[in-house]
C-alpha positions in Angstrom: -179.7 28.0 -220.8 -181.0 26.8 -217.8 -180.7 29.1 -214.4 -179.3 27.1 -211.7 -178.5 29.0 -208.9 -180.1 32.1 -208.1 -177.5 35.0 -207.5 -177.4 38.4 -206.2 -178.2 40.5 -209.3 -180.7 37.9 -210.7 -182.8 38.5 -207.6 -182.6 41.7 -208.1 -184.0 41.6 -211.6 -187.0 39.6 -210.0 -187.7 42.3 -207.6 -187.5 45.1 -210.2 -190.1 42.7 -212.2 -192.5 42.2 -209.3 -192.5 45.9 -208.4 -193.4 46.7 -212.3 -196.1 44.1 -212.1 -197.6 44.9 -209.1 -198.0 48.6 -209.8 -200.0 47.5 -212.9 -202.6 45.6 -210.9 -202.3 47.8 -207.3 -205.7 48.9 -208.1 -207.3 45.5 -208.4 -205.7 44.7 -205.3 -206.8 47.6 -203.4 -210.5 46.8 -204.5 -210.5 43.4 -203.1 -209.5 44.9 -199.4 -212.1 44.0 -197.1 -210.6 42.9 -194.1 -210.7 44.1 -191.3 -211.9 47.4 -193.0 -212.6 48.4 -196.3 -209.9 50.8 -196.8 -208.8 49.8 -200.2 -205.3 50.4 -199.8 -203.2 47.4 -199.5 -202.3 47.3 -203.2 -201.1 50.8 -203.0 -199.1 50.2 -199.7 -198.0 46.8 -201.0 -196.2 48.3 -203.9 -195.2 51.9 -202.1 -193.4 49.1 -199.8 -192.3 46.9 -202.5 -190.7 49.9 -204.5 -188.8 51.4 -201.0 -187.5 47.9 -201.4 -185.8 47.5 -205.4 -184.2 51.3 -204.3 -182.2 49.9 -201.8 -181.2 46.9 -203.5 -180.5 49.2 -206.4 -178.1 51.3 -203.8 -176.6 48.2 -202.9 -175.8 46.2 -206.2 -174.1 42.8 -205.3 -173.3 39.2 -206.9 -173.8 38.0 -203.3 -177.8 36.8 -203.0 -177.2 37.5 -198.7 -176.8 40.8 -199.3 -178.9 41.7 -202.3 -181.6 40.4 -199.9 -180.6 41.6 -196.9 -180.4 45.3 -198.4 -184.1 44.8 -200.0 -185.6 43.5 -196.7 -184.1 46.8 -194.9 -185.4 49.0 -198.0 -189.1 47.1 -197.3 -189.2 47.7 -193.4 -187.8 51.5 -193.5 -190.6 52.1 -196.4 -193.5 49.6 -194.9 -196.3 51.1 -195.4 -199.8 49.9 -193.6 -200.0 46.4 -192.4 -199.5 45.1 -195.6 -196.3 46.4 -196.1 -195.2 45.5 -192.6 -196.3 42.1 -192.5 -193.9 42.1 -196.3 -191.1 43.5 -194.9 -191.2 41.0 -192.0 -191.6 38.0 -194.7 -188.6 39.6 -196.3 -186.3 39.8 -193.4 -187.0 36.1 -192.4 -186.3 35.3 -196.0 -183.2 37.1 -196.1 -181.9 36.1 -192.6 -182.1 32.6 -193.8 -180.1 33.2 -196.8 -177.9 36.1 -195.5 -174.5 34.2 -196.0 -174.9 32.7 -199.1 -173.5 33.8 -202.4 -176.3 31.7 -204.5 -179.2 29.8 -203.9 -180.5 27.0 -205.8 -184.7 27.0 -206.3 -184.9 24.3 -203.3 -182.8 26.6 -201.1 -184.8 30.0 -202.4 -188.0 27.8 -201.5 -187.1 27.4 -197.8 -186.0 30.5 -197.2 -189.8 31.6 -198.4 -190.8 29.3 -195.8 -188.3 30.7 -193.2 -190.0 34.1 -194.2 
């Protein structure tokens, strides 16, 4: 069956899923930091961010998309971490202002909001 709305706990699925997958590559990620120093720690701070994020949206279960992503941008900006996981907390809270009412989302809607981010 076809998905064709994106709701509150499906979202949260996704950002349980990208926080597994990115600690598996966080390594890579760090090696390929150059700029504007070689510090080789954005994958690292990416995903210390990114996993702040999926336990607040865990804390804050909901069938409602506007909140699930409003609770996950909140979890990303009090866990940022470097200026990577700023600069994803603030794509986040764009994201979820956009979509902050809304029980769904279809892909088109989800897609703007990205762009709103």
């Amino acid at each position: 069956m076809a998905i064709k709305a994106l709701n509150g706990e499906k979202f949260m699925q996704m950002v349980i899923h990208a926080e597994r997958r990115l600690s598996l590559h966080k390594d890579h990620i760090d090696a390929l930091n150059v700029f504007p120093v070689p510090d080789g720690d954005t994958g690292t701070n990416m995903h210390l961010t990114l996993s702040s994020g999926v336990s607040e949206v865990k804390k804050h279960e909901s069938a409602q998309i506007g909140i699930a992503a409003t609770s996950f941008s909140k979890g990303l900006l009090m866990g940022a971490r470097g200026n990577s996981g700023v600069i994803l907390s603030q794509l986040f809270r764009g994201f979820a202002k956009a979509i902050e009412n809304d029980d769904t989302v279809s892909a088109r809607a989800f897609a703007a909001a990205l762009q709103k981010g």
